[in-house]
N, C-alpha and C positions, 0 to 999 in steps of 0.2 A: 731634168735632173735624172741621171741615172744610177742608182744605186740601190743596194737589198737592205731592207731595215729586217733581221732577224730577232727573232725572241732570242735574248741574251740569258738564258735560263742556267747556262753555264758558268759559274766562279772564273773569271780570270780574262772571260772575252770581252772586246771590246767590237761595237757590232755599228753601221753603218745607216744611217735613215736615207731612206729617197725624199723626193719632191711628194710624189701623193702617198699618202699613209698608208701602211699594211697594219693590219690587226697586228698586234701581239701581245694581250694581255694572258695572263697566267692561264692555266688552265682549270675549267670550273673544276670547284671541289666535290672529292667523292662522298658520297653520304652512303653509309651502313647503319641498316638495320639490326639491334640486338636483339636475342629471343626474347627481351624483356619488354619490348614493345618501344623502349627508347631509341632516340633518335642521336647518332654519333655524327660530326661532321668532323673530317680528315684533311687535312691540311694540303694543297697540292705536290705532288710528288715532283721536288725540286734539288739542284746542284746551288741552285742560284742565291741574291743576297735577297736578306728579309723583304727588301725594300724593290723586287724588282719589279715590281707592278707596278709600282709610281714610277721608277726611271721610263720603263716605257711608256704608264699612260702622257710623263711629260714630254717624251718624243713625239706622240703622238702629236699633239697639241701645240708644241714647234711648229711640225713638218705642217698643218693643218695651217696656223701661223703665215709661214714662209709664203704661200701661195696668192696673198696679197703683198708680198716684200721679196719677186722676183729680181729686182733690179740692186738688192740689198744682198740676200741672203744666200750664203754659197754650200752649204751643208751643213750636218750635223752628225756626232758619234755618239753612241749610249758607252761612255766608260763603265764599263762593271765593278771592274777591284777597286775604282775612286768613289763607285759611287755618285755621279752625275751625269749630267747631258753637256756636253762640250758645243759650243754652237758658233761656226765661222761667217762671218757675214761681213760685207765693205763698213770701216766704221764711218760714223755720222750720217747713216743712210737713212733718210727721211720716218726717223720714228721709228722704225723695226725696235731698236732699243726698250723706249718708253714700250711701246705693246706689247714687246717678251715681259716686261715687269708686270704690265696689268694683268698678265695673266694669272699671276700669284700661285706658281708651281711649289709644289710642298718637298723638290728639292732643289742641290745648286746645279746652278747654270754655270757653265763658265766660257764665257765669251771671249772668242780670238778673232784677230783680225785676219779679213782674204783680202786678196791682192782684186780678185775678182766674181761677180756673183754667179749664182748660178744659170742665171741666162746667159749669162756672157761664156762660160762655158760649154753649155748646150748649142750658143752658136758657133761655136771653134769646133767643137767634137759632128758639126753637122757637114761644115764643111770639110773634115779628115774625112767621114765615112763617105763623102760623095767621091773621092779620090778611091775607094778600092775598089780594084780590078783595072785603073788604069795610072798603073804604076810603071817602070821598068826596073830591073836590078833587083826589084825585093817585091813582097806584097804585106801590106795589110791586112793583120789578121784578129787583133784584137782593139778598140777603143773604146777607151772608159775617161768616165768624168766623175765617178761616186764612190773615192773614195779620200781617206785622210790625207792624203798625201795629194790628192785634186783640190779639196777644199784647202789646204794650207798655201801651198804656193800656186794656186789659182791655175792648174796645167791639165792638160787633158791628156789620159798616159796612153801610147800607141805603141801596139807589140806588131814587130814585123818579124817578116820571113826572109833570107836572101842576105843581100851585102847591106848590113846593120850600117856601116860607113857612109854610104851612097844615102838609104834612107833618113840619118840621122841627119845631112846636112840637105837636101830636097825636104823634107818635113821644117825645120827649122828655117831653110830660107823663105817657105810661106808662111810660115807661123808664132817665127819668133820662141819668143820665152814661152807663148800657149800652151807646149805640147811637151811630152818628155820621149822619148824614142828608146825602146829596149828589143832583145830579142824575142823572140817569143816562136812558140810551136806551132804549126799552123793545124786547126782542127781537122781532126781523122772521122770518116765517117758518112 
């Protein structure tokens, strides 16, 4: 799974989990000392909602989760403004269900179905990347599988360079519905 799970500390973002867990819990609180010898603690300096320590510590423990429900689980998003973990996965896949409930996250989850999991992904975005540099007509420049629009319709997005045309039907006649095909800038640099 490839994708950046970011501290969502900002009101209004909506932020992306990978397969292995990144840290992102709040940031430790400041403690000042008054000249009166008492002890003040300071709230974290935040944009974010009251609650965003739980949305990610419950990302966390998804993505932690998912790593036994490879063949199940196709992503996940920390909604900020809703307020939940949104979590895509194939349904009726052996338990992932009942073991997201055992885990009794203190907020909602909201479960949508994918078309396909995240290994299944990982293997379509392994076979695109094996194809750049031997293309003709365009190049491959970008391929991702980690995000909302990966996890919902199960596709793995490839930004080319060159005849968008040529590439969009050479990409789809090995790939099928896997893959989505857009233009894209090829890195400077």
């Amino acid at each position: 799974m490839t994708a950046l799970l970011a501290c969502a500390g900002c009101a209004g973002q909506t932020d992306v989990a990978p397969s292995a867990p990144v840290p992102t819990g709040a940031a430790a609180s400041a403690v000042a000392v008054s000249p009166s010898r008492s002890v003040t603690v300071s709230p974290p300096p935040s944009s974010g909602r009251p609650d965003q320590q739980q949305l990610d510590t419950a990302a966390d423990a998804v993505s932690r989760l998912s790593g036994s429900y490879q063949d199940v689980f196709a992503g996940l998003v920390v909604d900020v403004p809703d307020g939940c973990v949104i979590v895509y996965r194939k349904p009726g896949g052996g338990g992932f269900d009942a073991a997201l409930a055992h885990l009794g996250l203190s907020v909602r989850i909201d479960l949508r179905d994918a078309p396909r999991s995240i290994s299944e992904l990982a293997a379509t975005r392994s076979r695109v990347t094996a194809l750049i540099g031997h293309t003709s007509d365009y190049s491959i420049v970008m391929v991702g599988d980690g995000s909302e629009v990966s996890f919902a319709r199960g596709v793995v997005e490839v930004g080319v360079s060159g005849n968008l045309s040529s590439a969009q039907a050479d990409l789809r006649g090995r790939f099928g519905d896997r893959v989505t095909v857009s233009a894209a800038q090829p890195l400077s640099g």
